[in-house]
Structure formats: structure tokens, C-alpha cells
C-alpha positions as CSV (number, residue, x, y, z in Angstrom):
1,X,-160.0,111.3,27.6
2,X,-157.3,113.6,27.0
3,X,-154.7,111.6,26.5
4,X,-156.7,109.5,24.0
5,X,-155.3,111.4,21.0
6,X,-151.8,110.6,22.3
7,X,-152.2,107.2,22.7
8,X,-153.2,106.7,19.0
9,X,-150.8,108.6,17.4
10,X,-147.9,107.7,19.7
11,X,-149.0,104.1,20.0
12,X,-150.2,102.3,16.8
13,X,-148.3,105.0,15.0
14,X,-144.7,104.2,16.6
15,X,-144.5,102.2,13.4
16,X,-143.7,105.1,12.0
17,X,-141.2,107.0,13.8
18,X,-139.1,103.4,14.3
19,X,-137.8,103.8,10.8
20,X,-134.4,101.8,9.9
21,X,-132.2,101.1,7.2
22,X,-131.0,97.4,7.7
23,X,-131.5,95.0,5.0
24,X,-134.6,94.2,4.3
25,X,-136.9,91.5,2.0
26,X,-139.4,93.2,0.6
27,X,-142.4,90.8,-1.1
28,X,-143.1,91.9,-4.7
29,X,-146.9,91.5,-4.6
30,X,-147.2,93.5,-1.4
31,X,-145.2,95.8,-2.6
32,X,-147.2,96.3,-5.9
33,X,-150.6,96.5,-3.6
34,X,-148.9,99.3,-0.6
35,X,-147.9,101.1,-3.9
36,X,-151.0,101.6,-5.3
37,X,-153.1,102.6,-2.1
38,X,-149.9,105.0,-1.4
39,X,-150.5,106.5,-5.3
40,X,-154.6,106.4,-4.7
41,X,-154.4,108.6,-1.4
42,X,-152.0,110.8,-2.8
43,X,-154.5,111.7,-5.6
44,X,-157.2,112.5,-4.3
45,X,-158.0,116.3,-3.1
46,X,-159.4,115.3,0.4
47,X,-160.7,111.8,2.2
48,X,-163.1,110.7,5.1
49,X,-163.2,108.0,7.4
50,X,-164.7,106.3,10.0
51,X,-162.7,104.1,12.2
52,X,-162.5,101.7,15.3
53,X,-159.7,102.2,17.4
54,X,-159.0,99.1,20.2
55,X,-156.5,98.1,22.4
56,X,-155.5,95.3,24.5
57,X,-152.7,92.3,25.5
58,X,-151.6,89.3,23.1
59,X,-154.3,88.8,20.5
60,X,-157.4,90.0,22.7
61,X,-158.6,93.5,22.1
62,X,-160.7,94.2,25.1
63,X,-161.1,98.6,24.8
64,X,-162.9,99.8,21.9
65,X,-163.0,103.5,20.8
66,X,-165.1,105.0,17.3
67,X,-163.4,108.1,15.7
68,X,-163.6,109.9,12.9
69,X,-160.7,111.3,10.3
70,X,-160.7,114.1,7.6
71,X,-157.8,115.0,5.6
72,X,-157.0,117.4,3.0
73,X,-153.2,116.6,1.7
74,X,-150.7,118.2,4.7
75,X,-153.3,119.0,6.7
76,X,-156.3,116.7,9.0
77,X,-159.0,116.4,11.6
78,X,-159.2,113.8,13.8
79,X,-162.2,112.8,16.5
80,X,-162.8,110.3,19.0
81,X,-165.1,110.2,22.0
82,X,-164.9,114.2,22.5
83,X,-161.0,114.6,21.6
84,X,-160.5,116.7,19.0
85,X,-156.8,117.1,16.4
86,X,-156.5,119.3,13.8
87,X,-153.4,119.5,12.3
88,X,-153.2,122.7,10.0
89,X,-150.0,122.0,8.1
90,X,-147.8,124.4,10.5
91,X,-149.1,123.6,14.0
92,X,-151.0,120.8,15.7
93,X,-153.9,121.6,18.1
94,X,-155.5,119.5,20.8
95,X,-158.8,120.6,21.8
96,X,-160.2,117.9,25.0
97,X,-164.3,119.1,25.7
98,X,-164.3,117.5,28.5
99,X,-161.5,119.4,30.1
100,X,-161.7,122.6,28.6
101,X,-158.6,122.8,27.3
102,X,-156.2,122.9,24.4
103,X,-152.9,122.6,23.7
104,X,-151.2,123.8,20.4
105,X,-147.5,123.0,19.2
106,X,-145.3,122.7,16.5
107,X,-144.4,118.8,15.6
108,X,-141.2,118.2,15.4
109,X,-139.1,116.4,13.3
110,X,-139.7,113.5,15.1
111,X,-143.6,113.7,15.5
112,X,-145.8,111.8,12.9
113,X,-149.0,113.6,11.5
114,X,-152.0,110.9,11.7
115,X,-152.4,109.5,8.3
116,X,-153.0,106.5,6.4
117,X,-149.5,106.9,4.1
118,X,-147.6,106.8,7.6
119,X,-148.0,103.2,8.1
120,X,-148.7,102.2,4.5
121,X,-145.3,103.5,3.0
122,X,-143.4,102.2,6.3
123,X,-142.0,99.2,4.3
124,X,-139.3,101.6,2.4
125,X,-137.9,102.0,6.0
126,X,-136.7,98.9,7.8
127,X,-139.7,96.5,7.6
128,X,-139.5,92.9,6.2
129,X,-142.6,92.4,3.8
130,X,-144.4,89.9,3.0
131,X,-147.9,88.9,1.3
132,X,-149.9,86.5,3.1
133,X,-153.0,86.1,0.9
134,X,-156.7,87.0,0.8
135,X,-158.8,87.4,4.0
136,X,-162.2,88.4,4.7
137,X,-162.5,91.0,7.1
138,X,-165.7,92.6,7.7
139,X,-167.3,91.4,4.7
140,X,-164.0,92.4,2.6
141,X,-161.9,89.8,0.6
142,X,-158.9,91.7,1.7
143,X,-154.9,91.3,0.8
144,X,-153.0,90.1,4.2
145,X,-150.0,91.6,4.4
146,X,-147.2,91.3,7.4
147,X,-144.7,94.2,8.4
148,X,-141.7,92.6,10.6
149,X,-139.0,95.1,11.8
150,X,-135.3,94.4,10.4
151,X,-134.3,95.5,13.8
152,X,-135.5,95.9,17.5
153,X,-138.0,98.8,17.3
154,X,-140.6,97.9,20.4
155,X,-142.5,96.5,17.5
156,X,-142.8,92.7,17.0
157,X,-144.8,93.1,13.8
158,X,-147.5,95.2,11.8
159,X,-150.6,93.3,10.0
160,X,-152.5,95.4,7.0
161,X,-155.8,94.1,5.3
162,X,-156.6,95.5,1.9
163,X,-159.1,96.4,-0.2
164,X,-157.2,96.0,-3.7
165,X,-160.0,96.4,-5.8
166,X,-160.5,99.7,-4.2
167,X,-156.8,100.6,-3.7
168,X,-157.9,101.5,0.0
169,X,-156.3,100.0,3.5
170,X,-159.5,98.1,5.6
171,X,-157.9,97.3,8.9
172,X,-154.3,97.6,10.6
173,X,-152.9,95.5,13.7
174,X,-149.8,96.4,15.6
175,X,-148.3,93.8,17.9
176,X,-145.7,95.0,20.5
177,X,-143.0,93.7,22.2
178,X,-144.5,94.7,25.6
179,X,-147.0,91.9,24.5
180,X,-149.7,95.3,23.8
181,X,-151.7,94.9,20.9
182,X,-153.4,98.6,18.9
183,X,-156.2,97.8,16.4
184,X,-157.1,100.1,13.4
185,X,-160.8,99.2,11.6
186,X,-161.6,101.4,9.0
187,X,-165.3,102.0,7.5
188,X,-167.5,104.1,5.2
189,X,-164.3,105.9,3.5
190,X,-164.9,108.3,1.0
191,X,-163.1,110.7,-1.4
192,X,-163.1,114.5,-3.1
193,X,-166.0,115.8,-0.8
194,X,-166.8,119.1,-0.6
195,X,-165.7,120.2,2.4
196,X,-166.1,123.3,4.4
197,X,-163.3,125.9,3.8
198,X,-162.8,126.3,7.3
199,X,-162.2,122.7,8.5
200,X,-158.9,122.8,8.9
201,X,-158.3,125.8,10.7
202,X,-158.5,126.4,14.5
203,X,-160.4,129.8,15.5
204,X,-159.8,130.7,19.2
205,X,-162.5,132.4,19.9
206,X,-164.7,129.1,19.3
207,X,-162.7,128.7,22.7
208,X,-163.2,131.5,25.1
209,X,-163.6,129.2,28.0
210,X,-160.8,127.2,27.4
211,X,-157.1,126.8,29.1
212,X,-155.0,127.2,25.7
213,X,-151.6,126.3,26.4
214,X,-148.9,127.1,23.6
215,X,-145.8,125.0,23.6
């Protein structure tokens, strides 16, 4: 499980380090809707999430995996199946249970933090848009909207369901060109929660058994 955190934020989330500038067609309804969930997230002091996170080949997700995500402006916590990310606005640490150990390092200017504006402002960088129209998924009537790349990117194209009425993202699909597909689901979301004042903040000595490796 260690490399699970890796896989997610390197793999669905390549969408948004594969930024371009080509020339690009940009759909005014989707825009308007990306827009507004960009401006909702942005206002609010902190969010939660549950989500599904599958993979799999062509259309058929056939690896499941729940998680959990907090995030407070700059700075997050991400879970899934004993994995643990916090990102503390300066350094990223990865904390596996399993095998005792954690790794802490600086992103670069390469590296994408996990969060929702990474893939939902990723139009203003090299994507075709377009609005496809309502769909329900998982009991939402959610806005369809298709990402394409304007050039070769690994990428073959990025699917987002909507909740408009609610200004929130539901579900995200990534289809690759090595025929991989990575699956997003998104559930009980919630805003401005009081949240512990230490959430966000790694203490080592929670760790005392643990290899902590400092890149």
C-alpha cells in the first residue's frame, strides 16, 4: 500500500502537470459551471470529502479503493486504506502504517498538491472543452463535461460530472492513452467545519517507531 498515494496523485492527477498552451475551444456553458465550483472551493475556510478511488483498462474499473480528504486552503490530508498525506503548505509527508515508515519532501515545481481546483481549473491550460449535458450519477442530475488535450499529453481525455446546484464536482474519469482508465467518486462533502488546529501538521514523535526518510 505504499505506493497507493503515488498512484493517485501521479496518475489521475497527470492532468494536471500536462499543461499546454495550443489553441484551444473552450465551451461557454462548461466554462460558466468549472468557474463557479473553482469560485465555491475557493471560498470556503476548509472542506471534507469522502471518495472512491478505482482503476482499470478501457471502460472497466475492476480495483476499487475508499479514501478520505480534508483541506484547509494551501494545505490537506489525504487517507486511503492506511496511507496517510498531509501536505502542510511547505512540505509533503507520507506516513505508510503498514510499513512503518514516512517519507517527507519538498514538492517541486513540478509536483501537484491533491486538490479538487487541480483538475477543475485544468481547461485554462491546453484542454478542449466541451458541455455534454445532464447525467445522473449516483442519484445526482449532474452536468457532463469532456476535457480533450490540444496536444499529446499521455491523456486521451478527462470526463467531470457536476453538481451545479451545489457548485460542487460529483465524479471525475481519466482515460489514458496507455488504454488505463483512473476513477474519482466523490460523496458526503462538506464545508467550514471546525476542525482540529493540529490537523495539518505532522508531529514526529507520533512516530517513534518509524523509518523517516527526508528528501
Amino acid at each position: 500500500m505504499k505506493d497507493m498515494l503515488k498512484k493517485i496523485t501521479l496518475g489521475i492527477f497527470a492532468l494536471a502537470t500536462a499543461a499546454s498552451f495550443s489553441a484551444q475551444k473552450v465551451d461557454a456553458k462548461a466554462k460558466t459551471i468549472l468557474d463557479a465550483v473553482s469560485s465555491n472551493y475557493k471560498s470556503k475556510n476548509n472542506v471534507y470529502f469522502k471518495f472512491v478511488y478505482g482503476t482499470g483498462t478501457g471502460k472497466n474499473v475492476t480495483k476499487t479503493e475508499p479514501g478520505i480528504f480534508y483541506s484547509a486552503k494551501d494545505k490537506y490530508k489525504l487517507k486511503i486504506m492506511g496511507t496517510e498525506q498531509i501536505y502542510d503548505g511547505n512540505k509533503v509527508y507520507n506516513i505508510s502504517s503498514e510499513d512503518q515508515e514516512v517519507t517527507i519532501a519538498k514538492p517541486t515545481g513540478s509536483d501537484q498538491m491533491f486538490s479538487p481546483l487541480n483538475y477543475i481549473e485544468e481547461y485554462k491550460k491546453g484542454y478542449n472543452v466541451k458541455y455534454v449535458g445532464k447525467i445522473n450519477v449516483n442519484g445526482v442530475n449532474a452536468d457532463y463535461i469532456k476535457l480533450t488535450p490540444t496536444k499529446n499529453n499521455g491523456i486521451k481525455e478527462v470526463n467531470l460530472f457536476v453538481n451545479s446546484t451545489r457548485k460542487q464536482l460529483v465524479k471525475l474519469e481519466q482515460f489514458s492513452t496507455d488504454n488505463s482508465v483512473s476513477v474519482i467518486a466523490i460523496s458526503d462533502y462538506r464545508e467550514n467545519q471546525s476542525l482540529n488546529s493540529n490537523m495539518f501538521t505532522f508531529n514526529k514523535g507520533d512516530y517513534q517507531n518509524y523509518i523517516v526518510t527526508e528528501l
